[in-house]
OpenMM code with the backbone's topology and positions (N, CA, C; nanometers):
from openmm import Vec3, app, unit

residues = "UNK UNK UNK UNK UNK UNK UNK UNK UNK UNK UNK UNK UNK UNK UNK UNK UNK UNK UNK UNK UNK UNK UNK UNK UNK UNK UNK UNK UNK UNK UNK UNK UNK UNK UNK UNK UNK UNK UNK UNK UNK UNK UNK UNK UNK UNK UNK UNK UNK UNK UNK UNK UNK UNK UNK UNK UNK UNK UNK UNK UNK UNK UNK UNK UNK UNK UNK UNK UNK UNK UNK UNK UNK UNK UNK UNK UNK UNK UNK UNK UNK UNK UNK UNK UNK UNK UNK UNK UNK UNK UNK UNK UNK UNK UNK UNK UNK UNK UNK UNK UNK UNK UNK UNK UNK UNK UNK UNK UNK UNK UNK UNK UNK UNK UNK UNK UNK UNK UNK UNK UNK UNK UNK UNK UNK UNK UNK UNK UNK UNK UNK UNK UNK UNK UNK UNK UNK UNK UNK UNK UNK UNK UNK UNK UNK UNK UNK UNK UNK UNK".split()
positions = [
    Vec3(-8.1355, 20.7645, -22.5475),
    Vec3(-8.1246, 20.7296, -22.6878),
    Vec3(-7.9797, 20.6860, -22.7134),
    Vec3(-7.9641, 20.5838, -22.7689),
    Vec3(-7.8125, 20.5326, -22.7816),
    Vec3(-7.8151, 20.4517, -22.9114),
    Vec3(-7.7396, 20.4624, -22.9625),
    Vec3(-7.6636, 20.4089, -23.0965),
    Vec3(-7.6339, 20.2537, -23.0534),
    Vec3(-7.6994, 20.1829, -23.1235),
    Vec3(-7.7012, 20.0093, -23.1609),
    Vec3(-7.6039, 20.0100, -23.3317),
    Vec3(-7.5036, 19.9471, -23.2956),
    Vec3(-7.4510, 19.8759, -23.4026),
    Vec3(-7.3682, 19.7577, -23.4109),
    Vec3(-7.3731, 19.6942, -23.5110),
    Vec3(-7.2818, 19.5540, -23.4681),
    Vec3(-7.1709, 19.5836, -23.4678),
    Vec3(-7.0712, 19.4895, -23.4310),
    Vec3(-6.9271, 19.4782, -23.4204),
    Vec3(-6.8747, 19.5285, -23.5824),
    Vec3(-6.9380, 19.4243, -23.7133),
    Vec3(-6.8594, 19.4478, -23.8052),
    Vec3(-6.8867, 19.5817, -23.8910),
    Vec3(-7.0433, 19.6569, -23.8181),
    Vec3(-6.9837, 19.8153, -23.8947),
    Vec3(-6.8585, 19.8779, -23.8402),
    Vec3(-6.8377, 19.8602, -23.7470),
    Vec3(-6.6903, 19.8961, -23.6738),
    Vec3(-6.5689, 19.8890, -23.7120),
    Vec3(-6.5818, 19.7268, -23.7784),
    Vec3(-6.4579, 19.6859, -23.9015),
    Vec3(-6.4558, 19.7617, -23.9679),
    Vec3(-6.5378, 19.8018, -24.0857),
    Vec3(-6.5939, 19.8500, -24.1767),
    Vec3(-6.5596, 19.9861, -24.1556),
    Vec3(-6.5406, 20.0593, -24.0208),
    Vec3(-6.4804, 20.2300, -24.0278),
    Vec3(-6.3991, 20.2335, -24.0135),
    Vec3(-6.3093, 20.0746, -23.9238),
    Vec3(-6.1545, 20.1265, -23.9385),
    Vec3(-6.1044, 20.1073, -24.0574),
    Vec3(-6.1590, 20.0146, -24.2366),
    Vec3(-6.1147, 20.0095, -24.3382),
    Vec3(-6.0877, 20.1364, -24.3617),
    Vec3(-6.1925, 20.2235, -24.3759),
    Vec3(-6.2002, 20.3623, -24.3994),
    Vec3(-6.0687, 20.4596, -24.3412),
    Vec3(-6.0678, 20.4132, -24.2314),
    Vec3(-5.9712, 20.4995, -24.1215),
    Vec3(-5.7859, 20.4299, -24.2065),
    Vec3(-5.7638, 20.3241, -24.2498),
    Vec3(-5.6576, 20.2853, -24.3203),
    Vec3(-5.6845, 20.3219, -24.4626),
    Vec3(-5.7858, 20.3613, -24.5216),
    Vec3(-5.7621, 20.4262, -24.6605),
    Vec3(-5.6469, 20.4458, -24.6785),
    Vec3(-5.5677, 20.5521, -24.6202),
    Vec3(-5.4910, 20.6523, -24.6104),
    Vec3(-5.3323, 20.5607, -24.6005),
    Vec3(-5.3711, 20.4305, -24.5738),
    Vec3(-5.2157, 20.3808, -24.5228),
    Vec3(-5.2158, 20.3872, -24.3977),
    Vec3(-5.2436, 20.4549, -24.2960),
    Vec3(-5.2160, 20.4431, -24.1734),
    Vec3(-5.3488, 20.4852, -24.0891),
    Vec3(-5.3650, 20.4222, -23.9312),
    Vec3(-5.4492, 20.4131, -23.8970),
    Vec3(-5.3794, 20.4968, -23.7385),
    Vec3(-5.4498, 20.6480, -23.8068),
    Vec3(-5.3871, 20.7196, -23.6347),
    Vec3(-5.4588, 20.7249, -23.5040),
    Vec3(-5.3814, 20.7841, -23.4006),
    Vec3(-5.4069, 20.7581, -23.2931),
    Vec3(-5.5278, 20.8169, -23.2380),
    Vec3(-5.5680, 20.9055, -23.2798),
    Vec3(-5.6935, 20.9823, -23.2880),
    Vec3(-5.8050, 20.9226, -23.3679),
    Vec3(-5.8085, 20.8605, -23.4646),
    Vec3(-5.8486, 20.7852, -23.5472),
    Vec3(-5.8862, 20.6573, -23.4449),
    Vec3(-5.8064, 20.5887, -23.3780),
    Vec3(-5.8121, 20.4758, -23.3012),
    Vec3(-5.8721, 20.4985, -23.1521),
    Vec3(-5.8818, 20.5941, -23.1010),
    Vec3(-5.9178, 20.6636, -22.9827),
    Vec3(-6.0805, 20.6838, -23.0642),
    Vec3(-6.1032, 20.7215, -23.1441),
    Vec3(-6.2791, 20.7877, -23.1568),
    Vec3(-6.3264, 20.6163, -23.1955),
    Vec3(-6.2649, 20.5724, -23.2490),
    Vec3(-6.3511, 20.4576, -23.3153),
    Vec3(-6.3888, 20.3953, -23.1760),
    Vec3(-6.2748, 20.3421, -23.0491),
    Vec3(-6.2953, 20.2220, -22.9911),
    Vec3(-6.3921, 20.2669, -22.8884),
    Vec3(-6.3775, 20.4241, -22.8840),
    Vec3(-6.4509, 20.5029, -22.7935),
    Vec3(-6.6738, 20.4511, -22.8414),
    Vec3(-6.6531, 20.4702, -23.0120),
    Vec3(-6.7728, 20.4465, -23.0751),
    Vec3(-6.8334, 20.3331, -23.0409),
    Vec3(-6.7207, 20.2456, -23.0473),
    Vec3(-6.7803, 20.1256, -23.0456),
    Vec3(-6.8288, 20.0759, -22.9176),
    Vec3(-6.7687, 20.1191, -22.7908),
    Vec3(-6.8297, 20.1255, -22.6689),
    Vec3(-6.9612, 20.1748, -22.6393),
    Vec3(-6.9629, 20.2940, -22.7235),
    Vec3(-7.1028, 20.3690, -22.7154),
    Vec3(-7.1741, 20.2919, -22.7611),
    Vec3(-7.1683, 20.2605, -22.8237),
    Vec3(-7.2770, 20.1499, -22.8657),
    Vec3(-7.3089, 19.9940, -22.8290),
    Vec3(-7.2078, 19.9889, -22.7062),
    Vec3(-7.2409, 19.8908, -22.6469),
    Vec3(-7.1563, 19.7358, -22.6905),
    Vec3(-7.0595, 19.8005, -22.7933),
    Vec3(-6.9482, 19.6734, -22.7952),
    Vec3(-6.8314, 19.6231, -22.6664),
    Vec3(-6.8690, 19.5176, -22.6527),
    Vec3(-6.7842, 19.4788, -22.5380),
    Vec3(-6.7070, 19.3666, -22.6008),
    Vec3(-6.6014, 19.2661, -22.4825),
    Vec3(-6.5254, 19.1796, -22.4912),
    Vec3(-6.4704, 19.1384, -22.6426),
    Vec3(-6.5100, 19.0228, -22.7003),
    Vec3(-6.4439, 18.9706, -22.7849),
    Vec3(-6.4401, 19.0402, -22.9052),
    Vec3(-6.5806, 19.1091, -22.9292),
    Vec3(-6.6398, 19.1805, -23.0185),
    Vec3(-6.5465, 19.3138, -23.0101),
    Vec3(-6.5336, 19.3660, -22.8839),
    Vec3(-6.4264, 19.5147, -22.8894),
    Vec3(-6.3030, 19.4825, -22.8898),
    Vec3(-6.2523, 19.3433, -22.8656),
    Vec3(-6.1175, 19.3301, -22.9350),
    Vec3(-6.0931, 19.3412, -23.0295),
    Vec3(-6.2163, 19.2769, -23.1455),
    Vec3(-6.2321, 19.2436, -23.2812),
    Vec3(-6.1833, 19.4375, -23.3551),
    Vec3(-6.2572, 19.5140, -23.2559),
    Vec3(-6.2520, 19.6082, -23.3314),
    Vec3(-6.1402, 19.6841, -23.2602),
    Vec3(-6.0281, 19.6579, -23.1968),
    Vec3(-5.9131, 19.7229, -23.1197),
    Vec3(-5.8660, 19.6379, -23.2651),
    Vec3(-5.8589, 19.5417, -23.2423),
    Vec3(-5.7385, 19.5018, -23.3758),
    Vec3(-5.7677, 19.5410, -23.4886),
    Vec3(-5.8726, 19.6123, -23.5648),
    Vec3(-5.8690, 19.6328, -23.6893),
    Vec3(-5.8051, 19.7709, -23.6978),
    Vec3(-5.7606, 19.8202, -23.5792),
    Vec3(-5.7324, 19.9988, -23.5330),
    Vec3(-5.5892, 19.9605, -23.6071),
    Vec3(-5.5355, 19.7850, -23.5604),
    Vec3(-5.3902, 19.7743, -23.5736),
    Vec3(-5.3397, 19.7002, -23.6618),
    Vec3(-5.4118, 19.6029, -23.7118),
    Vec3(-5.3994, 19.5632, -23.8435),
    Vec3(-5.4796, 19.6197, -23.9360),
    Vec3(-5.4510, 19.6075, -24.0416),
    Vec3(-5.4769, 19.7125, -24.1511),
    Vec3(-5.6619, 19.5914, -24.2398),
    Vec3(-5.7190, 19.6312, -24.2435),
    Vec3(-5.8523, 19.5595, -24.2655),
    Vec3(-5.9002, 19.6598, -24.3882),
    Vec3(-5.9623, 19.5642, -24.5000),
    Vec3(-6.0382, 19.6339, -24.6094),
    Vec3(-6.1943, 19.6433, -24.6112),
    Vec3(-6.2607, 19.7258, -24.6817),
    Vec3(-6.3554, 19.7577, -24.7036),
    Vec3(-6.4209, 19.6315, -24.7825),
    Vec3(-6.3595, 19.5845, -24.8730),
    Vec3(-6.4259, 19.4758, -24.9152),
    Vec3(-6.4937, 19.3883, -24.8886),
    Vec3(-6.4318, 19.3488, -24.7885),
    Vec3(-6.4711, 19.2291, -24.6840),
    Vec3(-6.5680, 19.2618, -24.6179),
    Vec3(-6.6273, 19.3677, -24.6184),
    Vec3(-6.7653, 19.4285, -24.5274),
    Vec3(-6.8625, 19.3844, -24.6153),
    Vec3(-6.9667, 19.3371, -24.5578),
    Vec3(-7.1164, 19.2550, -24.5919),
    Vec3(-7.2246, 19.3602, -24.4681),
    Vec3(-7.2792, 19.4642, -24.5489),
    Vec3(-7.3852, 19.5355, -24.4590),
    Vec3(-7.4828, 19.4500, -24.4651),
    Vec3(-7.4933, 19.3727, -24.5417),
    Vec3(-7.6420, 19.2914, -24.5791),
    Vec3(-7.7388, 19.2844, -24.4386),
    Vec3(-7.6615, 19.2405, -24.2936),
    Vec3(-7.8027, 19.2954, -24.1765),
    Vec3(-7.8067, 19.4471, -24.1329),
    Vec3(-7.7744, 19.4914, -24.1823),
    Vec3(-7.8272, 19.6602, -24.1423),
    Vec3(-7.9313, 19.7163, -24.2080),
    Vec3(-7.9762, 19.7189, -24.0835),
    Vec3(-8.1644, 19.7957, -24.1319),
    Vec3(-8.0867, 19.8991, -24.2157),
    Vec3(-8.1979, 20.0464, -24.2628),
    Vec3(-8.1861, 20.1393, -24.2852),
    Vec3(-8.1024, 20.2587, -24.2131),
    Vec3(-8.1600, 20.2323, -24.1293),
    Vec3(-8.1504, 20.3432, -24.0159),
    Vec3(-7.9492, 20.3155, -23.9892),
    Vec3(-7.9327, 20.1907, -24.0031),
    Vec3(-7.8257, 20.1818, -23.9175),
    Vec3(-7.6658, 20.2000, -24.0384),
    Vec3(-7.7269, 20.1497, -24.1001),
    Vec3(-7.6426, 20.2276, -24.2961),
    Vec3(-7.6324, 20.3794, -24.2672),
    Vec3(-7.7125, 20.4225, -24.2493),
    Vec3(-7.7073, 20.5874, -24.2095),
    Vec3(-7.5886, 20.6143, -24.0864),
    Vec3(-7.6180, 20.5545, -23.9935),
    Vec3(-7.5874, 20.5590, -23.8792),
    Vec3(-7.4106, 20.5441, -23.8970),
    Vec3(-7.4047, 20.4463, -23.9523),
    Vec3(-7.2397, 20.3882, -24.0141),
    Vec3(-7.1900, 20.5009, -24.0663),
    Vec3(-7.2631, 20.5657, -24.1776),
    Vec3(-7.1943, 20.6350, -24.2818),
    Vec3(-7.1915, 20.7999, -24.2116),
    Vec3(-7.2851, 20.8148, -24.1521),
    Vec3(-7.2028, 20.9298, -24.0189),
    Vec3(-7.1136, 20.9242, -23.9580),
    Vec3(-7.0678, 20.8449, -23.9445),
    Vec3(-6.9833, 20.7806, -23.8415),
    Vec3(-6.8636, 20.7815, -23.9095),
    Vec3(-6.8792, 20.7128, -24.0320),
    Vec3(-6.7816, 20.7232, -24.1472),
    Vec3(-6.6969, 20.8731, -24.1624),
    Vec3(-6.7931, 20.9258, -24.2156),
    Vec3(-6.8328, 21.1158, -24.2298),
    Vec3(-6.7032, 21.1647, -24.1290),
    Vec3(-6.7485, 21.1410, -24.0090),
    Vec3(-6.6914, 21.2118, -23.8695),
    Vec3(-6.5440, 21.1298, -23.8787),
    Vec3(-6.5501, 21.0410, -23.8856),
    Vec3(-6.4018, 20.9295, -23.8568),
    Vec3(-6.2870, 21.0504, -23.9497),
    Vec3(-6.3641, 21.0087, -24.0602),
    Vec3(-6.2593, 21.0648, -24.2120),
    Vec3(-6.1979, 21.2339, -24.2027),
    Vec3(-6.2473, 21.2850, -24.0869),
    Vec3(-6.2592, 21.4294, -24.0996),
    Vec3(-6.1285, 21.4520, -23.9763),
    Vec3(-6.1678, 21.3752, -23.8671),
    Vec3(-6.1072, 21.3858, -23.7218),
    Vec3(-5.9670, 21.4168, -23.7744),
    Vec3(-5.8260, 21.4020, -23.8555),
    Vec3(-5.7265, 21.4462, -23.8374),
    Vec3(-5.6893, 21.5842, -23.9586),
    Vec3(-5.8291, 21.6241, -23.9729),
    Vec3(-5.7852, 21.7777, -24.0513),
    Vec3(-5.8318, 21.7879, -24.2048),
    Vec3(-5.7682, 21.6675, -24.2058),
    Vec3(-5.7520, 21.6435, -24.3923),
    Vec3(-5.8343, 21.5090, -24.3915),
    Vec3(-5.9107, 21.4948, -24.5168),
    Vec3(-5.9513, 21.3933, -24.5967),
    Vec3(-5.8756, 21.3969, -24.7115),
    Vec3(-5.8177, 21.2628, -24.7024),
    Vec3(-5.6686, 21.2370, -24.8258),
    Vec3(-5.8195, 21.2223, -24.9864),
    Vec3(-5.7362, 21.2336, -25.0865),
    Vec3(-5.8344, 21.1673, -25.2056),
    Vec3(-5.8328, 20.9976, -25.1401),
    Vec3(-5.7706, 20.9366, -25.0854),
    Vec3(-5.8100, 20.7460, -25.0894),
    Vec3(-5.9191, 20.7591, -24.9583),
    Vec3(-5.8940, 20.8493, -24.8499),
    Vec3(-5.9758, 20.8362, -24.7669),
    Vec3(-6.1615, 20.8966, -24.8626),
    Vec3(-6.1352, 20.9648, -24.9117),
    Vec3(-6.2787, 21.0090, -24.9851),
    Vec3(-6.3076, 20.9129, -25.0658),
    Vec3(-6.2066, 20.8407, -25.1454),
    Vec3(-6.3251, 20.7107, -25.2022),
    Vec3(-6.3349, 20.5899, -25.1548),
    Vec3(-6.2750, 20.5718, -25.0091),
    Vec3(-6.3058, 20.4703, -24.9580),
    Vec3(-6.4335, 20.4834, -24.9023),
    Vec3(-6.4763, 20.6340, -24.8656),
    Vec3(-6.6240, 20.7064, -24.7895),
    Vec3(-6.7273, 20.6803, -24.9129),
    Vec3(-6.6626, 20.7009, -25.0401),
    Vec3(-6.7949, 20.7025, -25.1490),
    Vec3(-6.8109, 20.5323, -25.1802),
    Vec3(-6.7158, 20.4619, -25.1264),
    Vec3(-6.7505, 20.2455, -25.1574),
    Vec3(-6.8321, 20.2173, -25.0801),
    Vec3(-6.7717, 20.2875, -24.9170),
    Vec3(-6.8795, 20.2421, -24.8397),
    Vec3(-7.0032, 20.3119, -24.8418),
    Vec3(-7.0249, 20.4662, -24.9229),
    Vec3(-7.1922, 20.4214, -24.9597),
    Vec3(-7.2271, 20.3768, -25.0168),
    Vec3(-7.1753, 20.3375, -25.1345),
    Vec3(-7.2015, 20.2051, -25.2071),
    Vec3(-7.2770, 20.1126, -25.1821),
    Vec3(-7.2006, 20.0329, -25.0721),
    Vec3(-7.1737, 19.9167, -25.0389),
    Vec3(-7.3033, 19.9596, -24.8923),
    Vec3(-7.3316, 20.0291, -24.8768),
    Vec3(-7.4443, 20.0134, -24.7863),
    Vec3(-7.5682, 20.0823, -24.8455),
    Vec3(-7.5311, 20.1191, -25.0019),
    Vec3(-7.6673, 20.1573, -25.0619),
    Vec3(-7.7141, 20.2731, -25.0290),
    Vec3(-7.6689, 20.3653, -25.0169),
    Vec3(-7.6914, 20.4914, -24.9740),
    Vec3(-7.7262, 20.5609, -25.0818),
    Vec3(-7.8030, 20.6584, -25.0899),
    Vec3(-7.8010, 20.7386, -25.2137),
    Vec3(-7.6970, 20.8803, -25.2142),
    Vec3(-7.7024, 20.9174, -25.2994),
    Vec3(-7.5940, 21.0295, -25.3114),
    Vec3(-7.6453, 21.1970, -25.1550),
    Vec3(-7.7662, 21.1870, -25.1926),
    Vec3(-7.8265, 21.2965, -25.1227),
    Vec3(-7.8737, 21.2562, -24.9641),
    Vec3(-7.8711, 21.1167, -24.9242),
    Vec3(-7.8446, 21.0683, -24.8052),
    Vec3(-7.7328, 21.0938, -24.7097),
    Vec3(-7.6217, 21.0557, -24.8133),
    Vec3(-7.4934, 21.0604, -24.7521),
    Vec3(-7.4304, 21.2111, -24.7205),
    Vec3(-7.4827, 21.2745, -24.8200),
    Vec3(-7.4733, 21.3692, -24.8104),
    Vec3(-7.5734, 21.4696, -24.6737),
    Vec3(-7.6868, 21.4035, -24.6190),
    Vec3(-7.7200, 21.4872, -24.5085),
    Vec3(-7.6653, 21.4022, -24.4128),
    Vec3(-7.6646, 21.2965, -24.3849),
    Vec3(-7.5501, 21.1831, -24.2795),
    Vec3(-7.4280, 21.2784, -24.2621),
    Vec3(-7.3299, 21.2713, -24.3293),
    Vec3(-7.2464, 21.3736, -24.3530),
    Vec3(-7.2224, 21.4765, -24.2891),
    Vec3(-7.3219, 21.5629, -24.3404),
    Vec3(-7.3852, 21.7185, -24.2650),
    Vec3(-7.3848, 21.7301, -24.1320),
    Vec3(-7.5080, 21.6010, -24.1017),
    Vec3(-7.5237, 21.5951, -23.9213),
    Vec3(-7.4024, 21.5436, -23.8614),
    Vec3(-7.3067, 21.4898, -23.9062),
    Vec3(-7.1868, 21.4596, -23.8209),
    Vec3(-7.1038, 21.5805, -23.8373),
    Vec3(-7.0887, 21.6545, -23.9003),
    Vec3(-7.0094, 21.7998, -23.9306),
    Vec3(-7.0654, 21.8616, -23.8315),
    Vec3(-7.1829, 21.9156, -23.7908),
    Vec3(-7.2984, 22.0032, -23.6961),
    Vec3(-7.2335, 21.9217, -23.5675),
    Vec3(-7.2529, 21.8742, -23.5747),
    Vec3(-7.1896, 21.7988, -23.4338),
    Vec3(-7.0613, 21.8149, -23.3981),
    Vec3(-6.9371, 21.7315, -23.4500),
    Vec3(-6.8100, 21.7492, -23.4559),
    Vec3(-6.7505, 21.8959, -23.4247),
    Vec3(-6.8768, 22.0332, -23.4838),
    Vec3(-6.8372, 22.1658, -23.4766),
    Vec3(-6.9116, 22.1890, -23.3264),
    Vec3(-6.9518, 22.1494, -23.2416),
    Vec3(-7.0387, 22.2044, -23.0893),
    Vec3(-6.8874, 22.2132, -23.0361),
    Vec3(-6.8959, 22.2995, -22.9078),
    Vec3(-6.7765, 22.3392, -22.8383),
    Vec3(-6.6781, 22.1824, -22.8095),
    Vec3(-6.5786, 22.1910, -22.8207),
    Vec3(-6.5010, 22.0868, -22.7980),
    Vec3(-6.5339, 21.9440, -22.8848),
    Vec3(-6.6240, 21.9741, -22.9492),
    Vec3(-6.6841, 21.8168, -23.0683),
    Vec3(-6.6366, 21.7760, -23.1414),
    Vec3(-6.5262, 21.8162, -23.2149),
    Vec3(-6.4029, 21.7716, -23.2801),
    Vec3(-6.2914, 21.6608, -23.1749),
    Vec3(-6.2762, 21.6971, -23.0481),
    Vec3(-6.2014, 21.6074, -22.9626),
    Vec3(-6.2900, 21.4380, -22.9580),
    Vec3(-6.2062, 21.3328, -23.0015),
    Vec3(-6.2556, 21.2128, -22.9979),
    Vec3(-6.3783, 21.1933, -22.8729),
    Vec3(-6.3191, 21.2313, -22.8111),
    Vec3(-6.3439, 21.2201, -22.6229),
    Vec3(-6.4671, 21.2735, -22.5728),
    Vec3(-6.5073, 21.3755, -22.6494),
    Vec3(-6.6230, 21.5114, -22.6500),
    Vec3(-6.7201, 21.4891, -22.7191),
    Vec3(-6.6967, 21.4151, -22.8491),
    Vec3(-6.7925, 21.3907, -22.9370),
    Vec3(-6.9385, 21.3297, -22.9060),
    Vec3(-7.0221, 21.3747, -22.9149),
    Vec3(-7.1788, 21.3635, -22.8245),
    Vec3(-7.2571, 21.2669, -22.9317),
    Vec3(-7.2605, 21.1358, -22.9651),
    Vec3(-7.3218, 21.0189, -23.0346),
    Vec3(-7.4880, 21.0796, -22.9852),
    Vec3(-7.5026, 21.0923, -22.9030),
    Vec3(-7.6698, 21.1196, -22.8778),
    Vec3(-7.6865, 21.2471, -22.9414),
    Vec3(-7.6217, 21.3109, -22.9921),
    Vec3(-7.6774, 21.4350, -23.0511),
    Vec3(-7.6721, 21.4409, -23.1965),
    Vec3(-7.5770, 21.3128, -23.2433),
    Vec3(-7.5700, 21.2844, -23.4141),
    Vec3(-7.6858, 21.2123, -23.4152),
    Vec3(-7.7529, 21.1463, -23.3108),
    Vec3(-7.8655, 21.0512, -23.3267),
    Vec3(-7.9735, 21.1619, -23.3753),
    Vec3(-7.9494, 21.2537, -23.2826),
    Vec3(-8.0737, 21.3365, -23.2454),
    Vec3(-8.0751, 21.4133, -23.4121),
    Vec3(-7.9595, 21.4786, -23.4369),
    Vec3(-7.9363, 21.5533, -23.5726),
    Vec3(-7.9427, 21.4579, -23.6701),
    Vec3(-7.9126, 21.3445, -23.6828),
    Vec3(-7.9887, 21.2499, -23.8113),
    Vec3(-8.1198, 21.2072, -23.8091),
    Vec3(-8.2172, 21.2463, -23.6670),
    Vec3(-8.3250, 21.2363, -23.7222),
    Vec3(-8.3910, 21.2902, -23.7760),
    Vec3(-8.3123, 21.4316, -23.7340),
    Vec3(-8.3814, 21.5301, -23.7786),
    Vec3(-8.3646, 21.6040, -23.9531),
    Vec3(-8.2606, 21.5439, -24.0052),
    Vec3(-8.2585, 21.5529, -24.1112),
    Vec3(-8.2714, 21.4277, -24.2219),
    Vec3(-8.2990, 21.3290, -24.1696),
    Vec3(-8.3564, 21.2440, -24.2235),
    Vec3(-8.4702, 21.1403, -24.1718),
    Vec3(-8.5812, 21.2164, -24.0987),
    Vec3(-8.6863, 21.1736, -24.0694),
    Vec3(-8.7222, 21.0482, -24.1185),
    Vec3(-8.7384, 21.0376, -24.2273),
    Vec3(-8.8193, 20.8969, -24.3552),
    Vec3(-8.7412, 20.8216, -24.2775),
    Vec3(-8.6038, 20.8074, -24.2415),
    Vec3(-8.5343, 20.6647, -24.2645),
    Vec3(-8.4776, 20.6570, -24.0539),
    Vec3(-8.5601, 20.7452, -23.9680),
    Vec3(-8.5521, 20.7326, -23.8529),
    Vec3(-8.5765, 20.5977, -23.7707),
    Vec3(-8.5476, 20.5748, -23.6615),
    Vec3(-8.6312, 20.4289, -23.5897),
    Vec3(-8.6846, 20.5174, -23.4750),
] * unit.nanometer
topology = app.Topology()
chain = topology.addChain("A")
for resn in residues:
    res = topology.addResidue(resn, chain)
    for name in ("N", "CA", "C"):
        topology.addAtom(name, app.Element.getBySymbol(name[0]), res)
């Protein structure tokens, strides 16, 4: 079971990850790591090495091709990104509440998306970028949001 996503939800988490003004190294280590997991390569994983280093907005993100499933999938991802250095600043939390917005999420969605990346992030060593088990947020978002599974 493996996580499919395009290149530009990737953009779209490092906006999130610069909320804050700066885009850290831990921060830049889980994302490019993500985006591998899911099968981003060459031009496409440059695309998303440079948004680690230039500073990229949320605005500019168009979810418009993301099924269901994969809006979810983002906004876990989101969830986990925003958490990795301790603190969620207030700009990093409403850059997390645009992009559900902006991918249409409902309040009580995001909120179990959320959840299952917390459950995860907390398994022995799951907080380390490096450790973090993508097949088991798959597995824990289906399980808490069945309806909107693939």
């Amino acid at each position: 079971m493996t996580i499919k996503l395009p290149s530009h939800a990737f953009v779209a988490l490092a906006a999130l990850g610069w909320a804050d003004g700066t885009f850290k190294r831990i921060e830049s280590a889980a994302l490019i790591r993500a985006a591998k997991e899911c099968g981003i390569e060459g031009e496409e994983l440059a695309e998303v090495e440079r948004s680690t280093k230039t500073r990229v907005e949320l605005a500019s993100f168009d979810p418009g091709d993301l099924g269901p499933w994969d809006r979810v999938i983002t906004y876990a991802l989101a969830s986990w990104l925003a958490t990795l250095d301790g603190v969620v600043s207030r700009d990093e939390s409403a850059a997390l509440a645009q992009l559900g917005e902006r991918l249409g999420l409902e309040a009580g969605t995001r909120k179990r998306a959320a959840s299952a990346a917390f459950d995860i992030s907390v398994l022995p060593e799951g907080g380390r970028p490096d450790r973090y088990d993508f097949v088991k947020l798959v597995a824990r978002l289906k399980e808490k949001l069945p309806q909107l599974a693939k």
